[in-house]
N, C-alpha and C positions, 0 to 999 in steps of 0.2 A: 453652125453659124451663130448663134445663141450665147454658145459659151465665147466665143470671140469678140462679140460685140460687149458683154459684161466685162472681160478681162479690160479691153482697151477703155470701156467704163471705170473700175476700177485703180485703171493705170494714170487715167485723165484726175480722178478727184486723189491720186495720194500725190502725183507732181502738183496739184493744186494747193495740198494741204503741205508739201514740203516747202513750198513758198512762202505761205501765210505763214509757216513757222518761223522760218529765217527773214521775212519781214518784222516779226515780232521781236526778236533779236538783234535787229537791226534797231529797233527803236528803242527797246532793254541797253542795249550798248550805248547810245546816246544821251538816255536819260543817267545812265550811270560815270559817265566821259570824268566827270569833277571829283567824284568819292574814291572810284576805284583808277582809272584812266587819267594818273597824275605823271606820269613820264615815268622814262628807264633811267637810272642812275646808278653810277657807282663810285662810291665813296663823290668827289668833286666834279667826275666826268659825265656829263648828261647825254647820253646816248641819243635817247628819241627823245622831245618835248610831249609832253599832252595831244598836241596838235597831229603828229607824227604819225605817235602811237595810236591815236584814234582812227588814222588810216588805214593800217596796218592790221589790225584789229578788223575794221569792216572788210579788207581786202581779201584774208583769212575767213571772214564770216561767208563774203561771198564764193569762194573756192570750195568751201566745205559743202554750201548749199549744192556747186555743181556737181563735186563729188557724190555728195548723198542722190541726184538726180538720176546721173549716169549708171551709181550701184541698181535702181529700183528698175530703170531700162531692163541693164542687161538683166539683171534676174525676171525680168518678166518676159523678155524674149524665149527663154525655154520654154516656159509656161503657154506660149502663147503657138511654138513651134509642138508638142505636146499633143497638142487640139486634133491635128491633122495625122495621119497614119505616115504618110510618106514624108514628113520632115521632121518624125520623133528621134532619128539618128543626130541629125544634128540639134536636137532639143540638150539630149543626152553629152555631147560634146560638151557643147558651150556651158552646162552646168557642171562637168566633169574641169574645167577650167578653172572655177571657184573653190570647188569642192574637194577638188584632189591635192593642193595648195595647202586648204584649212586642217585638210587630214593629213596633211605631211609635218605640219608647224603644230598641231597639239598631241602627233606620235611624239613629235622630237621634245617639249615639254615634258610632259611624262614620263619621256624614260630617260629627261635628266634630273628628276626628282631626288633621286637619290644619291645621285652626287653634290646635288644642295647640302642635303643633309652630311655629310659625309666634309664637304668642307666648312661647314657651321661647325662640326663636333671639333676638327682641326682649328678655329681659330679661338673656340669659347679652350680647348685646353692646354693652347700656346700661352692665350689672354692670362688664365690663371698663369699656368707655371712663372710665368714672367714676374706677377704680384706678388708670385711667393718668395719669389729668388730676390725681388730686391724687397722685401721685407726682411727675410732671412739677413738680406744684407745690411740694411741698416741695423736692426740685432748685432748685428757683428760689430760695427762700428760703435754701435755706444757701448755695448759691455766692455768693460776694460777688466781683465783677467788679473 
C-alpha cells in the first residue's frame, strides 16, 4: 500500500512539474514572439503573420505538454499494475506496448546501417567520377592537337 501511495506521489509532483515546465515555455515563447516569432515567409508570399504564428506555436506548445502527460500516465500505469501480484500480467502488456515498437524501430536502424554506408561510398564515387570526366573534358576541349 506504501509503494502505491509514493508512486501516485510521485506521479502527482512530475504532472505538476510537466506543467510548470510548459508554463515556462509558454512565457519563453512570448517573451521571444518579436526576435524569433516574426512570421513565415516565402520570397513575397506571407504565409502566417507574427500574430498567427505565435498561435500556432502555443497551440503546438500545448499539444506537446498533453502528449508529454499522457507518455508519463501510461508509463506509470505498469509500474503501478507491478505493485500488486494479480495484475503484473497486464503491467507486463501494457509495457510490452511501448517496448516492443522501440525494439522493433532501433533493430530496423541498425541493421540498415550498412546500407547507409554502402550508398554513401556509391554516391562520393559517382560524385568523383563525374569531376573527373568533365575535367578530363574540358582537357579535351582546350588542348588543340
Amino acid at each position: 500500500m506504501g509503494l502505491t501511495i509514493l508512486e501516485i506521489l510521485i506521479l502527482y509532483l512530475l504532472i505538476r512539474y510537466v506543467n510548470k515546465l510548459f508554463v515556462f515555455t509558454k512565457k519563453w515563447i512570448h517573451r521571444v514572439k518579436g526576435k524569433y516569432l516574426t512570421g513565415f515567409k516565402i520570397r513575397d508570399y506571407e504565409f502566417l503573420d507574427a500574430k498567427r504564428l505565435l498561435t500556432v506555436v502555443l497551440f503546438l506548445n500545448n499539444i506537446l505538454r498533453w502528449f508529454v502527460i499522457v507518455i508519463v500516465l501510461y508509463l506509470a500505469l505498469p509500474i503501478l499494475f507491478s505493485i500488486f501480484p494479480w495484475t503484473r500480467g497486464l503491467a507486463d502488456t501494457l509495457f510490452g506496448y511501448v517496448w516492443d515498437p522501440i525494439k522493433h524501430v532501433a533493430g530496423a536502424f541498425f541493421s540498415y546501417i550498412p546500407n547507409i554506408f554502402t550508398i554513401a561510398v556509391i554516391y562520393f564515387v559517382t560524385r568523383y567520377t563525374v569531376r573527373f570526366l568533365n575535367f578530363y573534358q574540358v582537357r579535351l576541349k582546350t588542348d588543340h592537337w
